[in-house]
PDB file of N, CA, C and O in Angstrom, chain B, residues numbered from 101:
ATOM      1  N   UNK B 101     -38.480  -9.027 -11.815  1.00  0.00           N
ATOM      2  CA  UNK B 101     -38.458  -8.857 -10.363  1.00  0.00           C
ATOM      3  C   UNK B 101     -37.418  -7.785 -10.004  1.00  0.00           C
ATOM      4  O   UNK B 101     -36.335  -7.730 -10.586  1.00  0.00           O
ATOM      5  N   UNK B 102     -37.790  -6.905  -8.992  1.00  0.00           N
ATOM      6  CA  UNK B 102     -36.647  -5.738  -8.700  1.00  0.00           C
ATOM      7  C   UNK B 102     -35.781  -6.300  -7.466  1.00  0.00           C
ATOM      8  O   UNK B 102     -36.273  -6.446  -6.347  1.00  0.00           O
ATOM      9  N   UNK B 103     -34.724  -6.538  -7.712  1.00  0.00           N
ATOM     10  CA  UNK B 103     -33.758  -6.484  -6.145  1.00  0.00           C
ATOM     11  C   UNK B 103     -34.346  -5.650  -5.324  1.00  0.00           C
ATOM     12  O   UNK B 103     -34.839  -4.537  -5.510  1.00  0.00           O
ATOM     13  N   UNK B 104     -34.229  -6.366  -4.318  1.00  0.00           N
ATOM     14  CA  UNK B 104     -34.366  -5.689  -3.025  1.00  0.00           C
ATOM     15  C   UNK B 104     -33.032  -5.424  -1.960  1.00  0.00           C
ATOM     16  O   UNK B 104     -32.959  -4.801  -0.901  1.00  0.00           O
ATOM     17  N   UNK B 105     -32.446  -5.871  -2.419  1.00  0.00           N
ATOM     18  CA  UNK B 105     -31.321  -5.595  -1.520  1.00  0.00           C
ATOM     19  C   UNK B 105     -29.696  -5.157  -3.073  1.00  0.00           C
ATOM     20  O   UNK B 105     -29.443  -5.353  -4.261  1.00  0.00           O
ATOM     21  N   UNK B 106     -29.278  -4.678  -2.161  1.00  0.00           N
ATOM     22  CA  UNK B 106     -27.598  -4.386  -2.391  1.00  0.00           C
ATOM     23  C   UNK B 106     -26.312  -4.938  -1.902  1.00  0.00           C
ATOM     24  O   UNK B 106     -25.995  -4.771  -0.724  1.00  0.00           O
ATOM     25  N   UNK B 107     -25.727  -5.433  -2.535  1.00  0.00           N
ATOM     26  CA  UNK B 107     -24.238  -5.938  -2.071  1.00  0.00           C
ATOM     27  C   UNK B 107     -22.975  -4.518  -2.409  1.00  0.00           C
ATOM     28  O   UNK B 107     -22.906  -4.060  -3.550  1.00  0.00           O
ATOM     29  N   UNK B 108     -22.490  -4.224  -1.802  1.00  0.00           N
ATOM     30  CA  UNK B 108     -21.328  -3.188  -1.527  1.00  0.00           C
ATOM     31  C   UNK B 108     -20.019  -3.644  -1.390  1.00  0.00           C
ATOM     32  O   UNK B 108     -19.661  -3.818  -0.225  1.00  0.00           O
ATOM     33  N   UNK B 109     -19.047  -3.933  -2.443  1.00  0.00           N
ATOM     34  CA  UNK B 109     -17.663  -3.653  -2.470  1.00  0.00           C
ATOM     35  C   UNK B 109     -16.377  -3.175  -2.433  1.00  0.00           C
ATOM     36  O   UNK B 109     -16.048  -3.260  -3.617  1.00  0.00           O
ATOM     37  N   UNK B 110     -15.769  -2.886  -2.045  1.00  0.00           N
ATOM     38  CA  UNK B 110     -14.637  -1.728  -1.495  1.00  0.00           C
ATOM     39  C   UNK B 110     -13.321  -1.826  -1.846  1.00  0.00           C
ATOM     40  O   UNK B 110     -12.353  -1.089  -1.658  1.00  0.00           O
ATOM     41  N   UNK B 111     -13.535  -3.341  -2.634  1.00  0.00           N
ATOM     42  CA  UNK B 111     -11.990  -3.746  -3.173  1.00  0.00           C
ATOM     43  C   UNK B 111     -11.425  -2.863  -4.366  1.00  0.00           C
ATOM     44  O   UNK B 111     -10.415  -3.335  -4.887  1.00  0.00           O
ATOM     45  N   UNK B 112     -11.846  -1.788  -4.839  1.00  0.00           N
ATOM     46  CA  UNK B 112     -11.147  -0.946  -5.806  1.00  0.00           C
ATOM     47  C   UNK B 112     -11.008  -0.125  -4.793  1.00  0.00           C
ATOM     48  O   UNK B 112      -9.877   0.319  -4.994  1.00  0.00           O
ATOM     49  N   UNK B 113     -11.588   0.613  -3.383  1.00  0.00           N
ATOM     50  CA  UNK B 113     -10.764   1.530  -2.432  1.00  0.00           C
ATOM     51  C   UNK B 113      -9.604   0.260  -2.064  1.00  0.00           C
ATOM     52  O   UNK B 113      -8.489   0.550  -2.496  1.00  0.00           O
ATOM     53  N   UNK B 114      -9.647  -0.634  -1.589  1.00  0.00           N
ATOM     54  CA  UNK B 114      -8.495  -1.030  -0.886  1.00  0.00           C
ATOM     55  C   UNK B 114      -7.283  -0.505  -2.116  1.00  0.00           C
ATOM     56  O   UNK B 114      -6.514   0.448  -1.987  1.00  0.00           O
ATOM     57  N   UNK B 115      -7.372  -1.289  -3.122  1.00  0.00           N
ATOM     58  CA  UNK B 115      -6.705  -1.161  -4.509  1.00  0.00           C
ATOM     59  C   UNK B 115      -5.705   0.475  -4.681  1.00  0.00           C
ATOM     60  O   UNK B 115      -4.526   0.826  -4.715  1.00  0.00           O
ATOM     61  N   UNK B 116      -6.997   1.049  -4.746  1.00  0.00           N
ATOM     62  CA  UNK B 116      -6.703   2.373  -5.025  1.00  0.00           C
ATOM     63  C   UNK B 116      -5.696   2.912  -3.616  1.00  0.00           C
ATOM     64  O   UNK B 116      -5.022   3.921  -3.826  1.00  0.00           O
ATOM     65  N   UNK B 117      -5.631   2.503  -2.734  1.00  0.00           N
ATOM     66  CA  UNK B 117      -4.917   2.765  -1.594  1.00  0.00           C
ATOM     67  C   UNK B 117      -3.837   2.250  -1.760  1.00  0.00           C
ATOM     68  O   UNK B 117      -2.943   3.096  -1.788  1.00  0.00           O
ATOM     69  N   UNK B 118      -3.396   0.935  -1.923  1.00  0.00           N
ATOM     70  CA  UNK B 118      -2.538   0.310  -2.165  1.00  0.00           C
ATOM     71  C   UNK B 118      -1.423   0.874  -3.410  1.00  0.00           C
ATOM     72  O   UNK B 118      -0.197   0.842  -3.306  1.00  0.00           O
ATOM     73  N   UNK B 119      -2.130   1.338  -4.478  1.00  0.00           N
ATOM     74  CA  UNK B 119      -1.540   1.976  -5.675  1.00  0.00           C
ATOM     75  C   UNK B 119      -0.959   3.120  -5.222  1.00  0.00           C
ATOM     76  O   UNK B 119      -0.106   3.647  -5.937  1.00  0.00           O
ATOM     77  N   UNK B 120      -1.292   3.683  -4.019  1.00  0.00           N
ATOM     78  CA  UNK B 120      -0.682   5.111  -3.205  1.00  0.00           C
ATOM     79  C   UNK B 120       0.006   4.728  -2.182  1.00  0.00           C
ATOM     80  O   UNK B 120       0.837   5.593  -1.905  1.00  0.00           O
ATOM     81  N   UNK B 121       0.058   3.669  -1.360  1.00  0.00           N
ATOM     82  CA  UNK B 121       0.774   3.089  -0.356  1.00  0.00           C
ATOM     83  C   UNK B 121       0.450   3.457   0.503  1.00  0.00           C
ATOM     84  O   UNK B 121       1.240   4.014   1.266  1.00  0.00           O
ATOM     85  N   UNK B 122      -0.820   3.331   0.785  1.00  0.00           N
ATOM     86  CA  UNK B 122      -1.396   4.319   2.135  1.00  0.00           C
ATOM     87  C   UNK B 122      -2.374   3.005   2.585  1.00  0.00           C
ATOM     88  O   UNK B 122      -2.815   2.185   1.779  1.00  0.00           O
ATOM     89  N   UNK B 123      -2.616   2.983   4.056  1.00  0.00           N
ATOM     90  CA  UNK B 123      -3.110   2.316   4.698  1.00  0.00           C
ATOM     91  C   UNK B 123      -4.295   2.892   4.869  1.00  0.00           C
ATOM     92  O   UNK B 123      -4.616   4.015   4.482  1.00  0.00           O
ATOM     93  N   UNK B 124      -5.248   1.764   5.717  1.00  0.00           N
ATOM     94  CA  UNK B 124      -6.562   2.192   6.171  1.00  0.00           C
ATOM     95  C   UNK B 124      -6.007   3.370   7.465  1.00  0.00           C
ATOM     96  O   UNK B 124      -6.501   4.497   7.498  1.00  0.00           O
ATOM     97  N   UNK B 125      -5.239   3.053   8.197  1.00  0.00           N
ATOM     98  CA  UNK B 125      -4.842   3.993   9.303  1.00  0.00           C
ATOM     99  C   UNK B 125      -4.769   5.572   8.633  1.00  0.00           C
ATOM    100  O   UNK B 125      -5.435   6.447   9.187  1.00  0.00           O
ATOM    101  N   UNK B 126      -4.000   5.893   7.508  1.00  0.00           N
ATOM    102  CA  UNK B 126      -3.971   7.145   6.740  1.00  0.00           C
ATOM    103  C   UNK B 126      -5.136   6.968   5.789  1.00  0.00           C
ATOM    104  O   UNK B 126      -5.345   8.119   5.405  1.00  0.00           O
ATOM    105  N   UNK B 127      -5.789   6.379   5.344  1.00  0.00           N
ATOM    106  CA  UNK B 127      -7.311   7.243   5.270  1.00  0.00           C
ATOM    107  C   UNK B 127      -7.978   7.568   6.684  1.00  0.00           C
ATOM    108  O   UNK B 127      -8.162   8.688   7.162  1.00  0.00           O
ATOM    109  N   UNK B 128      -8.179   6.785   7.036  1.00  0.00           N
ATOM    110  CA  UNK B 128      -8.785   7.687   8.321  1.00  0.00           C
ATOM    111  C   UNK B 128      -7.877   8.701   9.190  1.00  0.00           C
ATOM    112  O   UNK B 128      -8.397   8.971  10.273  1.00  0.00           O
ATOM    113  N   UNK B 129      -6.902   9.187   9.001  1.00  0.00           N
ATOM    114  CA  UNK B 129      -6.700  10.351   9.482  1.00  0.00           C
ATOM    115  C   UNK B 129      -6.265  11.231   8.285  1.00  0.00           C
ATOM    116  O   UNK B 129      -5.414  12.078   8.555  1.00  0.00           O
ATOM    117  N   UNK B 130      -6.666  11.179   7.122  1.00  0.00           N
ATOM    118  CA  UNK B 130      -6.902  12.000   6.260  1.00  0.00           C
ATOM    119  C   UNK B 130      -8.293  12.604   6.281  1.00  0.00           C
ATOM    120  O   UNK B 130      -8.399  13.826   6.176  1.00  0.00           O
ATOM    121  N   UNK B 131      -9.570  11.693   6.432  1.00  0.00           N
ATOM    122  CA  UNK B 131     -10.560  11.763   6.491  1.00  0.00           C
ATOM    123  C   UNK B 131     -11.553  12.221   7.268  1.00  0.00           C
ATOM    124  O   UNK B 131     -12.654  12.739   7.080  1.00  0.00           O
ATOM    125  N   UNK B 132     -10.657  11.788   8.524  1.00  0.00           N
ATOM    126  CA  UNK B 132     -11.457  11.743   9.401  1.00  0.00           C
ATOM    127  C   UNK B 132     -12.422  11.199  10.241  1.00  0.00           C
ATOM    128  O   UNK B 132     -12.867  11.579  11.324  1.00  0.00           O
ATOM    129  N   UNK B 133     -12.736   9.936   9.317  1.00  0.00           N
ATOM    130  CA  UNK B 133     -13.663   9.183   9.972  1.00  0.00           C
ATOM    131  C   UNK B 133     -13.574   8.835  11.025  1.00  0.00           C
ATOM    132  O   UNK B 133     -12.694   9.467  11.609  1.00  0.00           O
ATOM    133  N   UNK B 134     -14.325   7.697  11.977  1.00  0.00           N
ATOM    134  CA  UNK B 134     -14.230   6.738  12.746  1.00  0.00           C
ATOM    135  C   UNK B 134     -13.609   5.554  12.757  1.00  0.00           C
ATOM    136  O   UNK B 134     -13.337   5.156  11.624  1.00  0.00           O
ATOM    137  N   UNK B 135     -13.308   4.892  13.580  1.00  0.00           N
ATOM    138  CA  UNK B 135     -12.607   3.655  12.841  1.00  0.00           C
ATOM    139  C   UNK B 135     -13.471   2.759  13.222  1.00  0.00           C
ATOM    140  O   UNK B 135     -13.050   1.604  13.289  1.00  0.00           O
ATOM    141  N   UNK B 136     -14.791   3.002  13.548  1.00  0.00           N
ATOM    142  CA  UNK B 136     -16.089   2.284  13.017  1.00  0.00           C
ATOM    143  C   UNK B 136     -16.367   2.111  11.921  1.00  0.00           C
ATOM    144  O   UNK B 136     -16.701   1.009  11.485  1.00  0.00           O
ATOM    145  N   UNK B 137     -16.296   3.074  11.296  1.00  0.00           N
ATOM    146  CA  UNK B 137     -16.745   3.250   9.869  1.00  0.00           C
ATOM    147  C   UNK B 137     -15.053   2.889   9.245  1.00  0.00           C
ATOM    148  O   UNK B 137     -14.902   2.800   8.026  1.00  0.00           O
ATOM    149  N   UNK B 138     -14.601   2.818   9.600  1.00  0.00           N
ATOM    150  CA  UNK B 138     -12.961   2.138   8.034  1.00  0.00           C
ATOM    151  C   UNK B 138     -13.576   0.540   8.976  1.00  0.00           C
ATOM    152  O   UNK B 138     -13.950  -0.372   8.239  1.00  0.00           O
ATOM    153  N   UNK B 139     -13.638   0.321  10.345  1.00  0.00           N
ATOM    154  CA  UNK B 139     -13.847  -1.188  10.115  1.00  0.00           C
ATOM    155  C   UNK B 139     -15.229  -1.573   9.221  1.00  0.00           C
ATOM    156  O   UNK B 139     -15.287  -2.667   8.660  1.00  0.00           O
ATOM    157  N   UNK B 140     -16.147  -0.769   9.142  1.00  0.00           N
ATOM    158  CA  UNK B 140     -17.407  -1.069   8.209  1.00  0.00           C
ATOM    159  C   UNK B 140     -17.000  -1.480   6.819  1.00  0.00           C
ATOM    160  O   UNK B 140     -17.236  -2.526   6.214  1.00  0.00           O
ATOM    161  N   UNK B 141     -16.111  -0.048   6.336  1.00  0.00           N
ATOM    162  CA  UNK B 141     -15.677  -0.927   4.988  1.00  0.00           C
ATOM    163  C   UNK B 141     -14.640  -1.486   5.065  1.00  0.00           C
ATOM    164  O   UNK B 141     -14.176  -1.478   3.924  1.00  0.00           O
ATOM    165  N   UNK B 142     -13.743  -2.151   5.951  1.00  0.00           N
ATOM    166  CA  UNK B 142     -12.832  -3.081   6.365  1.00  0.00           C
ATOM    167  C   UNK B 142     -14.127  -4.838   5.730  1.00  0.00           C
ATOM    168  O   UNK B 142     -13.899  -5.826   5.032  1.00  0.00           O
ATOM    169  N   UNK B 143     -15.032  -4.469   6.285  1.00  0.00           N
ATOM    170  CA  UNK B 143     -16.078  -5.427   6.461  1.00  0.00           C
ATOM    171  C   UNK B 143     -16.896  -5.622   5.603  1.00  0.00           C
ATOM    172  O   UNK B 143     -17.605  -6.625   5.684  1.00  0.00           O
ATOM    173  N   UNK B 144     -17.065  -4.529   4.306  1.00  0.00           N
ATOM    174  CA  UNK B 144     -17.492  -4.846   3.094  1.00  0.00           C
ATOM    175  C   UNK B 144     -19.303  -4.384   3.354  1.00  0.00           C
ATOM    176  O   UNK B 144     -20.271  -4.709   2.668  1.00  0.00           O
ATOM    177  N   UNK B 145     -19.247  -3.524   4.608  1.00  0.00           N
ATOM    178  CA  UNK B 145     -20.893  -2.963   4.911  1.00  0.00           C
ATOM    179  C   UNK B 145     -21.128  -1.948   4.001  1.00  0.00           C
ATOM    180  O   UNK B 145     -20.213  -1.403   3.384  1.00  0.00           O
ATOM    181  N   UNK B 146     -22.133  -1.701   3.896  1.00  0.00           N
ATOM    182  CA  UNK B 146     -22.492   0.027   3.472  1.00  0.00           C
ATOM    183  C   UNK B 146     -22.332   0.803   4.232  1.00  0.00           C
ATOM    184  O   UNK B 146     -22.416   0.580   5.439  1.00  0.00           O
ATOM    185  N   UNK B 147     -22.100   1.756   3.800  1.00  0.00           N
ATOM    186  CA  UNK B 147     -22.033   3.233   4.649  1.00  0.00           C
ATOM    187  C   UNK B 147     -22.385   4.278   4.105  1.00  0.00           C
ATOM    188  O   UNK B 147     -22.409   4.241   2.875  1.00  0.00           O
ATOM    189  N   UNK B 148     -22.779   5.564   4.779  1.00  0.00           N
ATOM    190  CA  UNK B 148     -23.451   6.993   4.375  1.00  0.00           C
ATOM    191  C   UNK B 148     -22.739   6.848   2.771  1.00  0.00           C
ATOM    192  O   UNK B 148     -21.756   6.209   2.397  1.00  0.00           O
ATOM    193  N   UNK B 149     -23.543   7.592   2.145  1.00  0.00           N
ATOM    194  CA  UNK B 149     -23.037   8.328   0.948  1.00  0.00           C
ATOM    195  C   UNK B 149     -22.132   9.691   0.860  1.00  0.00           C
ATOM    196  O   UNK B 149     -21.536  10.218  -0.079  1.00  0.00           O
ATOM    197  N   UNK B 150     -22.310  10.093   2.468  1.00  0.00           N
ATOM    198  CA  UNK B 150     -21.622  11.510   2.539  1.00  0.00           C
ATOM    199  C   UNK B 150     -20.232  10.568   2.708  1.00  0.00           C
ATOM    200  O   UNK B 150     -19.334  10.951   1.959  1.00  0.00           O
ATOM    201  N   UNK B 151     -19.987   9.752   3.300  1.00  0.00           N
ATOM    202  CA  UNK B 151     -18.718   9.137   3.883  1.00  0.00           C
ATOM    203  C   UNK B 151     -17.776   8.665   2.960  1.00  0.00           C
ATOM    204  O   UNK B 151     -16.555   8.751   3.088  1.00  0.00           O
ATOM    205  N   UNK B 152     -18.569   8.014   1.749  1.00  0.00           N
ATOM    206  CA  UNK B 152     -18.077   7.525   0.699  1.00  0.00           C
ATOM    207  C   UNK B 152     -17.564   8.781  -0.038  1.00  0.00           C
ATOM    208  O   UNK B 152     -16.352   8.967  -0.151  1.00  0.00           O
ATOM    209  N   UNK B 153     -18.383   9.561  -0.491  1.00  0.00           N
ATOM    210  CA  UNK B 153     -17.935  11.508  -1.283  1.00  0.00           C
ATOM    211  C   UNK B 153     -16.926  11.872  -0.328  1.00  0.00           C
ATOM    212  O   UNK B 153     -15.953  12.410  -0.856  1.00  0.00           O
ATOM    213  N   UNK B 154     -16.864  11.740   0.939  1.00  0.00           N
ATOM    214  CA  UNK B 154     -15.655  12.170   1.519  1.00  0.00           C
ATOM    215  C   UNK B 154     -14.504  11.311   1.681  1.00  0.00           C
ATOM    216  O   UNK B 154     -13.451  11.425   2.308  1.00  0.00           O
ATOM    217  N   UNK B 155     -14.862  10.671   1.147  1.00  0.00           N
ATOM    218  CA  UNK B 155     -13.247   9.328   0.907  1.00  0.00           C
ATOM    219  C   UNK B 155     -12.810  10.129  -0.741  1.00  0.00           C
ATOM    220  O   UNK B 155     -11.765  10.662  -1.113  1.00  0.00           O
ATOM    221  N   UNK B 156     -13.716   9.978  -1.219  1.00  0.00           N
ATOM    222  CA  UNK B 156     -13.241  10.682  -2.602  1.00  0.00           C
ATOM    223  C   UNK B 156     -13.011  11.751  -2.707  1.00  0.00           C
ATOM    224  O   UNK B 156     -12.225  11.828  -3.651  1.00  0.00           O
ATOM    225  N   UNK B 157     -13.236  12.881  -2.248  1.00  0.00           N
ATOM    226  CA  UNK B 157     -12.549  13.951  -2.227  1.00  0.00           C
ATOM    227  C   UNK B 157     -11.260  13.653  -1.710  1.00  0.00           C
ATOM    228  O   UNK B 157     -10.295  13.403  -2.433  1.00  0.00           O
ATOM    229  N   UNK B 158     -11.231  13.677  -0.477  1.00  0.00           N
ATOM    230  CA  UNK B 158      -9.900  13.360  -0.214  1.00  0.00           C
ATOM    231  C   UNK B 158      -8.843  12.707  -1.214  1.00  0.00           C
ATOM    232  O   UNK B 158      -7.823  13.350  -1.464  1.00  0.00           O
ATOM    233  N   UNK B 159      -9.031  11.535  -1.762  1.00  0.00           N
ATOM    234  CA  UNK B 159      -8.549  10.729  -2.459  1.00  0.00           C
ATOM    235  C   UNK B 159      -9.027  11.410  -4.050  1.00  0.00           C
ATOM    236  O   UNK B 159      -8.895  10.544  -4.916  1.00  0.00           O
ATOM    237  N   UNK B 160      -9.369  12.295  -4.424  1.00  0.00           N
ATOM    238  CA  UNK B 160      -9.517  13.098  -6.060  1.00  0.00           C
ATOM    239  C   UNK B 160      -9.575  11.746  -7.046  1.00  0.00           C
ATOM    240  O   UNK B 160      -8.773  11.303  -7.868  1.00  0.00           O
ATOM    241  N   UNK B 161     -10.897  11.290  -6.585  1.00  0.00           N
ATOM    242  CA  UNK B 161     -11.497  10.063  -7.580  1.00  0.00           C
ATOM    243  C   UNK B 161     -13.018  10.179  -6.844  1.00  0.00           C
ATOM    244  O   UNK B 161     -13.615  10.601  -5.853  1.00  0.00           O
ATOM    245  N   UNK B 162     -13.179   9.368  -8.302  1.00  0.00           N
ATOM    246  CA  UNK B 162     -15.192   9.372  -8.072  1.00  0.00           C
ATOM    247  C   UNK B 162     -15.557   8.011  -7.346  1.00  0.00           C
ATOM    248  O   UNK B 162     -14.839   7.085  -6.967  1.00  0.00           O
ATOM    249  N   UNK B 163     -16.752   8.190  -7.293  1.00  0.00           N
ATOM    250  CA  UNK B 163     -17.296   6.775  -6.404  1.00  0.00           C
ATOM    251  C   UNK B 163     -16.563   5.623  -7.156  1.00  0.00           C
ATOM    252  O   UNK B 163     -15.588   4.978  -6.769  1.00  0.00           O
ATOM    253  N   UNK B 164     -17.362   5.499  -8.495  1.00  0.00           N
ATOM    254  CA  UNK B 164     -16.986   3.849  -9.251  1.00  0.00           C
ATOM    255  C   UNK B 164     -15.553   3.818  -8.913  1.00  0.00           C
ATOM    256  O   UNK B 164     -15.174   2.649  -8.975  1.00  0.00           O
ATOM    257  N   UNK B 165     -14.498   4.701  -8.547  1.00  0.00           N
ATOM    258  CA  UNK B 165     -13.053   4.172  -8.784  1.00  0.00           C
ATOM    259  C   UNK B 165     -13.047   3.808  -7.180  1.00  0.00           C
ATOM    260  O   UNK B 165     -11.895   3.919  -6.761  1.00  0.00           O
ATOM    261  N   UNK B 166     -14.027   3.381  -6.078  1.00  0.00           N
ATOM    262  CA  UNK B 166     -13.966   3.069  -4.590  1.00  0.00           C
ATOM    263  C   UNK B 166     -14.636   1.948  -4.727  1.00  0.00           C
ATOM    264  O   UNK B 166     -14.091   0.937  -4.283  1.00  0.00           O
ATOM    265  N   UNK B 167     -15.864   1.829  -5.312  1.00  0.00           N
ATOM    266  CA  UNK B 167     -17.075   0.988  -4.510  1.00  0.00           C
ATOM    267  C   UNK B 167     -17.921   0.768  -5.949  1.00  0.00           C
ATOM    268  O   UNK B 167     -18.360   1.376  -6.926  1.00  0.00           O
ATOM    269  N   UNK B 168     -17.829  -0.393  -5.413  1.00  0.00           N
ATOM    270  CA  UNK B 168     -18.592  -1.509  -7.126  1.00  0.00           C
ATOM    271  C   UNK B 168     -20.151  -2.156  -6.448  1.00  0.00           C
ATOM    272  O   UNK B 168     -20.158  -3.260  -5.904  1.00  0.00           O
ATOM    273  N   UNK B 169     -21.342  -1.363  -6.562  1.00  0.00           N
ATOM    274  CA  UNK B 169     -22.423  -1.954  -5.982  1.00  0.00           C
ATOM    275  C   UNK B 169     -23.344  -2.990  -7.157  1.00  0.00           C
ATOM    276  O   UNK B 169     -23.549  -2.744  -8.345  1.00  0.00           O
ATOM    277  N   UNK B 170     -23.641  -3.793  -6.623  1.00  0.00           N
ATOM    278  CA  UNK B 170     -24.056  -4.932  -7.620  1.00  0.00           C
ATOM    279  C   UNK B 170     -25.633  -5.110  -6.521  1.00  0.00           C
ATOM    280  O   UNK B 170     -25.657  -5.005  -5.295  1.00  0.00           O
ATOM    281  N   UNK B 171     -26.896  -5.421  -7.509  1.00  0.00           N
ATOM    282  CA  UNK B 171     -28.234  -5.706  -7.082  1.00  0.00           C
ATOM    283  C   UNK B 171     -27.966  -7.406  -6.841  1.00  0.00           C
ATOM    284  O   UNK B 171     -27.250  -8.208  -7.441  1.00  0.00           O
ATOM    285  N   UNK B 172     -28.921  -7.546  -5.640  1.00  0.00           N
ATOM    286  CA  UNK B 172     -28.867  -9.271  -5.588  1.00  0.00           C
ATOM    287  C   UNK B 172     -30.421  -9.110  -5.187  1.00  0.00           C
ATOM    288  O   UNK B 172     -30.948  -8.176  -4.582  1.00  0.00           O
ATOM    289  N   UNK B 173     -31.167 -10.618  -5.840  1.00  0.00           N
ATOM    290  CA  UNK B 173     -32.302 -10.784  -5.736  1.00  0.00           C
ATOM    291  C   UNK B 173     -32.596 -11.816  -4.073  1.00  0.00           C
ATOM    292  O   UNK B 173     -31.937 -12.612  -3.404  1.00  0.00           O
ATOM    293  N   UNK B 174     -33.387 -11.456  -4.035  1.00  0.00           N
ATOM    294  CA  UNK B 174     -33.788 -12.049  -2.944  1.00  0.00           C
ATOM    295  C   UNK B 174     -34.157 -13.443  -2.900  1.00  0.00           C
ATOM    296  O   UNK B 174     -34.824 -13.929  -3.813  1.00  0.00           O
ATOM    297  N   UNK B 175     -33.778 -14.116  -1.920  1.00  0.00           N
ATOM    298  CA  UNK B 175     -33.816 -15.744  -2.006  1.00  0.00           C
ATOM    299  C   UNK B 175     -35.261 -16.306  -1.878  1.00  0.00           C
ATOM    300  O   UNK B 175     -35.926 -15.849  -0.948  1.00  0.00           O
ATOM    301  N   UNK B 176     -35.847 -17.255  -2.703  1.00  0.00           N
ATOM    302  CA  UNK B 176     -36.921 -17.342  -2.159  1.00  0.00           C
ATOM    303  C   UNK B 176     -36.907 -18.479  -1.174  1.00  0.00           C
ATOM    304  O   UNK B 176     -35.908 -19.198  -1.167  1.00  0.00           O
ATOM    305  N   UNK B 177     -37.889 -18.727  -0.345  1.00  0.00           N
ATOM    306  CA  UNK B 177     -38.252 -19.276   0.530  1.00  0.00           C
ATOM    307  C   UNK B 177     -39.124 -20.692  -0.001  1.00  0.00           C
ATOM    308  O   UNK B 177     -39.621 -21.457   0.825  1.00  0.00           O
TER     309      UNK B 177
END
């Protein structure tokens, strides 16, 4: 059976922030984002793929060292 859905994790960005001493407040004004989007991954949502590449640039690390996506199967009914 193929997953249909995705679960999205962010606890290696928090991590990786923490290891630099930088808050969600200084990524997003490094970044630029919204603080829609830092509360999204405050909240463990998905977000663009451009958003995520631009957390990592900024931060000179690749995706896997931000965001750990794991397949979940769908519940049956």
């Amino acid at each position: 059976m193929i997953p249909e859905t995705f679960r999205v994790c962010y606890d290696r960005l928090w991590a990786l922030l923490s290891s630099r001493k930088m808050k969600k407040k200084d990524l997003q004004s490094l970044t630029q984002l919204s603080s829609a989007v830092i509360a999204k991954l405050g909240k463990g949502m998905p977000v663009h793929l451009n958003t995520l590449l631009k957390i990592c640039n900024v931060l000179h690390c690749s995706l896997d060292d931000i965001v750990d996506v794991s397949a979940s199967m769908p519940e049956r009914g």
